[in-house]
N, C-alpha and C positions, 0 to 999 in steps of 0.2 A: 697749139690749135691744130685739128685736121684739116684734112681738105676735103673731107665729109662735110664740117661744119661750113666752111667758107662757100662750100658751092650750095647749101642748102638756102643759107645766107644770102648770097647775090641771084639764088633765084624770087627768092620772098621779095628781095629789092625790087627785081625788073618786075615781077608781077602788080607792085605796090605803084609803081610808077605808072604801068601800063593803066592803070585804076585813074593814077590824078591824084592819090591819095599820099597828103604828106608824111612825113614819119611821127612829128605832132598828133595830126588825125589819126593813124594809126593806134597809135597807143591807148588813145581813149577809147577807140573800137574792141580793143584787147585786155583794157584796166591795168595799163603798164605806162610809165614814162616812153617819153621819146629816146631817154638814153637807152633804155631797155631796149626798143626797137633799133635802135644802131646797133646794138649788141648782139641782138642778133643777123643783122642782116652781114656784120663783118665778120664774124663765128668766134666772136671773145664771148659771147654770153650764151651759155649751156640754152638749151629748146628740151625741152621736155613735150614727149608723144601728146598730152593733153594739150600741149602752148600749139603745138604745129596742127594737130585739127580747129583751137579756136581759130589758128593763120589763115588754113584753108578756108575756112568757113566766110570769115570773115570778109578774104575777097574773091570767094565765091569757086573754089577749086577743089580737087580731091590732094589731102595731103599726100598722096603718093607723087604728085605733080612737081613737088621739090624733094623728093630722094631721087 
């Protein structure tokens, strides 16, 4: 795993947090399990450019905000 992924990762996290929004909620928001969303916030689970704008979008940020 990088450390690309990992800090991409624990940013989605604090920003999901900052929200209130669980990693449960999450996932419905994005049509992904909650393990999905662990997956990515810990950087075992590849983000594809299309997953990281629905992230953004979803809680309301420019995906450049987590590179």
């Amino acid at each position: 795993m990088t450390e690309l992924k990992k800090q991409v990762g624990q940013r989605i996290k604090e920003a999901r947090n900052q929200k209130g929004i669980t990693q449960r909620e999450f996932g419905k928001m994005l049509g992904v399990s909650h393990t999905t969303v662990n997956g990515y916030e810990t950087g075992k689970q590849n983000l594809t450019l299309d997953t990281l704008e629905k992230v953004a979008a979803a809680l309301g940020m420019a995906p450049k905000s987590f590179l």
